[in-house]
C-alpha positions in Angstrom: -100.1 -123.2 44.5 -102.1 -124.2 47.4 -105.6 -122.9 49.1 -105.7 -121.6 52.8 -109.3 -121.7 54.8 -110.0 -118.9 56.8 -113.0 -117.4 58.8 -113.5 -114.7 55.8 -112.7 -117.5 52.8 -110.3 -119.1 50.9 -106.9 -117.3 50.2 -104.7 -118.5 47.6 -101.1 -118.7 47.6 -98.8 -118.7 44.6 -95.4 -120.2 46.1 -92.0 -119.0 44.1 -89.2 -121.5 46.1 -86.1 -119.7 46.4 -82.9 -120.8 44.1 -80.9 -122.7 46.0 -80.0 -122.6 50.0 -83.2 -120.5 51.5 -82.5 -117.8 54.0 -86.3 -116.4 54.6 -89.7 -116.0 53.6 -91.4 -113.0 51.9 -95.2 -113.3 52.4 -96.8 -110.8 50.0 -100.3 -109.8 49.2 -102.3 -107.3 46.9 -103.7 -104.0 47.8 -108.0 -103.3 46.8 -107.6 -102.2 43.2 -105.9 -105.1 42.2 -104.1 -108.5 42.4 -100.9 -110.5 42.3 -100.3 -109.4 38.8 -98.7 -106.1 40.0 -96.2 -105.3 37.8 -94.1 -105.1 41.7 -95.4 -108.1 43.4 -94.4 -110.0 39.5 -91.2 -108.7 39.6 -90.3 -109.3 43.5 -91.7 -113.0 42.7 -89.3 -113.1 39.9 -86.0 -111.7 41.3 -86.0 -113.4 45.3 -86.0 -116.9 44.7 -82.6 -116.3 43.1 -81.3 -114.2 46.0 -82.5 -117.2 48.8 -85.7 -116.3 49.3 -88.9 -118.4 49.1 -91.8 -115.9 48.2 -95.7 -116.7 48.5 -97.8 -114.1 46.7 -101.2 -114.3 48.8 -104.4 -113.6 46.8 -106.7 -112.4 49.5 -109.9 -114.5 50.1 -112.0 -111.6 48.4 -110.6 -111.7 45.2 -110.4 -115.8 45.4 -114.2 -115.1 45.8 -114.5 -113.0 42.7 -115.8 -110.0 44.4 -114.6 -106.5 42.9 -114.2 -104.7 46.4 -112.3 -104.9 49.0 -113.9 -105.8 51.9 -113.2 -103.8 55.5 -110.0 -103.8 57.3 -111.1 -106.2 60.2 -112.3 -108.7 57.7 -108.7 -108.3 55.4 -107.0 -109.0 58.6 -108.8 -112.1 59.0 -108.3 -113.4 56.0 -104.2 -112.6 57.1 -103.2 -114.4 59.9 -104.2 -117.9 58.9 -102.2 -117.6 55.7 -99.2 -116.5 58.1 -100.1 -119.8 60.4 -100.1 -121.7 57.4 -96.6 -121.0 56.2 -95.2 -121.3 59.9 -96.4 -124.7 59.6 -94.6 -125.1 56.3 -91.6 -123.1 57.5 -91.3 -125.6 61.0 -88.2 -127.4 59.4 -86.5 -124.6 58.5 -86.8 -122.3 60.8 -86.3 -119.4 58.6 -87.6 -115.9 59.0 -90.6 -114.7 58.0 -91.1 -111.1 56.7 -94.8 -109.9 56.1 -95.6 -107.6 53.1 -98.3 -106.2 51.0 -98.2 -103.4 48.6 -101.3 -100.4 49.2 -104.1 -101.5 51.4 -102.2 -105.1 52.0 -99.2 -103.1 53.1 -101.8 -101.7 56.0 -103.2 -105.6 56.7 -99.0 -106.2 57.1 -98.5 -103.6 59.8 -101.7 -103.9 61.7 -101.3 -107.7 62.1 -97.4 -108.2 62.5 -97.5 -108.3 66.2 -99.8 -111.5 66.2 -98.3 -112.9 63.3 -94.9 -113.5 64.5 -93.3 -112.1 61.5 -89.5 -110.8 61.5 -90.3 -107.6 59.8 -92.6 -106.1 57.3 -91.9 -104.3 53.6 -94.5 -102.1 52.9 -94.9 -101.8 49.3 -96.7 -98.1 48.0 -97.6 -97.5 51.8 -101.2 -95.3 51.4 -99.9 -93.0 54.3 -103.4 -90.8 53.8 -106.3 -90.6 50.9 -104.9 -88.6 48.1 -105.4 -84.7 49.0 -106.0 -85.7 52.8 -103.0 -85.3 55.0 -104.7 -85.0 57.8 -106.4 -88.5 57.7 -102.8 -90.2 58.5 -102.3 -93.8 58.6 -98.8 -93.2 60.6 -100.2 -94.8 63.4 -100.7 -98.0 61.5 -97.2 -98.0 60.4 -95.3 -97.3 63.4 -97.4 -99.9 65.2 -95.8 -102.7 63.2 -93.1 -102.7 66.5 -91.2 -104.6 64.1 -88.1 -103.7 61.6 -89.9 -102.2 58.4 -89.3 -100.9 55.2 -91.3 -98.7 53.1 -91.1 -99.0 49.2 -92.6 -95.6 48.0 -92.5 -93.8 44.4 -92.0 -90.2 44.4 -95.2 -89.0 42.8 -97.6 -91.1 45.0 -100.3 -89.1 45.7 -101.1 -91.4 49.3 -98.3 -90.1 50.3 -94.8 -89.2 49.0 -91.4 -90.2 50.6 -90.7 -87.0 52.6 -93.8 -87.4 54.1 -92.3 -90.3 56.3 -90.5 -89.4 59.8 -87.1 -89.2 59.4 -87.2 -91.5 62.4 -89.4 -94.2 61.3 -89.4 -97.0 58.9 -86.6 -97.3 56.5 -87.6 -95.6 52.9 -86.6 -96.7 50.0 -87.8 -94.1 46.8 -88.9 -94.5 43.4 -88.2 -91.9 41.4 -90.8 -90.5 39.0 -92.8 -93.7 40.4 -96.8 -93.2 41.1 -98.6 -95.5 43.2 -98.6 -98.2 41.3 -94.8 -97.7 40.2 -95.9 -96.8 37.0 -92.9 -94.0 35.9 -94.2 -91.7 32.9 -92.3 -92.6 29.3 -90.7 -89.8 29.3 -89.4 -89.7 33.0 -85.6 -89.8 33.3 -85.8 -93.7 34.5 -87.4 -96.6 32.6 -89.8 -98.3 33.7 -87.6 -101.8 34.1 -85.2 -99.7 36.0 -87.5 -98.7 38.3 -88.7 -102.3 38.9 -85.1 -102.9 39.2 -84.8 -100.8 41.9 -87.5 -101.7 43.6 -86.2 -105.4 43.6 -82.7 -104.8 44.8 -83.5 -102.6 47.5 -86.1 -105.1 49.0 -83.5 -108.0 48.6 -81.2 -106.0 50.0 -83.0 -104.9 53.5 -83.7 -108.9 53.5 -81.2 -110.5 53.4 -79.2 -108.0 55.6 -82.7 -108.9 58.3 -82.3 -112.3 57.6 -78.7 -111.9 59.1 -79.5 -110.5 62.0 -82.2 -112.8 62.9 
C-alpha cells in the first residue's frame, strides 16, 4: 500500500503484484457510493495477479479524507492523473501497459482522463451511461471520447444503463446476466452470484491480456 499526493488529497493505493512474469497494469478505482471493497474490484484484485497482471485498487483522495460524498467530476479527475503518473514512475523498468479502470462514477474519471493519462485502454466497470429513468441525459459522449480500446462490463438489470443500450459500434460489451449495478444477481436468478463474479473476472482477463498482446 502506498499514499499518492495530489492537488485534491491523498489517494491511496492497494497494490496486488501479479503471480509470476507481469504482462500489464490494471489501475482501478471506486465509483461515489462506495469503495474498493466492491464485491468486483475484490474479485478482479483477486483473480489478475494470477493471470500476469499487477492490479492497484486506487481509493480516491475523498474517501482517504473520510468524506461521504463524492466530490465533482473536475475535482475526481484531479485526484486521477497523479495516481496514473505515479505508477508510470513505478512501471519505468518494465515498460508494461497500462490499462485505466473504475467501476460507476470512476469508470467516467477513466474515460474522461485516458487521453492525458497515457493509458493503453480503459475497462469500464457498471458504466452509468445516464441517471436511472433519464435516457436522455447520456454520458456516450464520455465514453466514446476515451479514443482508446475500451471495454464495458455491464449487468443486465442496470438501471444507468443496460447492455443494449451501447452502440453496436462502440466499446466492446461484456454482460452480466441478471446483474444490477452493483453486480448484485437476485438469489433466485438463474446464475449465482460467484458465477457472475466469475464472469466478470474472465472476461476482463481475457480483453487484457489479448490488449497486452497487441501493445
Amino acid at each position: 500500500m502506498f499514499d499518492v499526493d495530489t492537488p485534491v488529497g491523498l489517494a491511496r493505493v492497494t497494490l496486488h503484484r501479479a503471480v509470476g512474469p507481469a504482462r500489464a497494469w490494471f489501475v482501478v478505482s471506486h465509483g461515489a457510493g462506495g469503495g474498493i471493497e466492491a464485491r468486483d474490484l475484490v474479485a478482479l484484485a483477486a483473480a489478475l495477479p494470477g493471470r500476469g497482471i499487477h492490479v492497484a485498487l486506487v481509493e480516491q483522495p475523498w474517501r482517504v479524507a473520510g468524506r461521504r460524498l463524492a466530490p465533482a467530476p473536475k475535482t475526481l479527475d484531479a485526484g486521477w492523473r497523479p495516481v496514473l503518473v505515479e505508477i508510470a514512475r513505478r512501471n519505468a523498468a518494465e515498460g508494461l501497459p497500462v490499462f485505466g479502470s473504475g467501476r460507476s462514477a470512476g469508470a467516467r474519471v477513466a474515460c474522461r482522463t485516458a487521453g492525458d493519462t497515457a493509458v493503453a485502454g480503459v475497462v469500464a466497470l457498471a458504466f452509468p451511461l445516464h441517471p436511472p429513468g433519464r435516457p436522455e441525459r447520456s454520458r456516450l459522449a464520455e465514453l466514446l471520447g476515451a479514443g482508446v480500446p475500451t471495454l464495458v462490463v455491464q449487468g443486465e438489470r442496470d438501471t444507468f444503463g443496460g447492455p443494449p443500450e451501447f452502440p453496436a459500434d462502440g466499446p466492446t460489451v461484456l454482460a452480466v446476466p441478471f446483474a444490477d449495478h452493483g453486480f448484485a444477481v437476485p438469489r433466485r436468478a438463474e446464475i449465482t452470484q460467484e458465477a457472475a463474479l466469475a464472469l466478470i473476472t474472465a472476461g476482463v482477463g481475457d480483453w487484457l491480456v489479448a490488449a497486452s498482446a497487441r501493445e
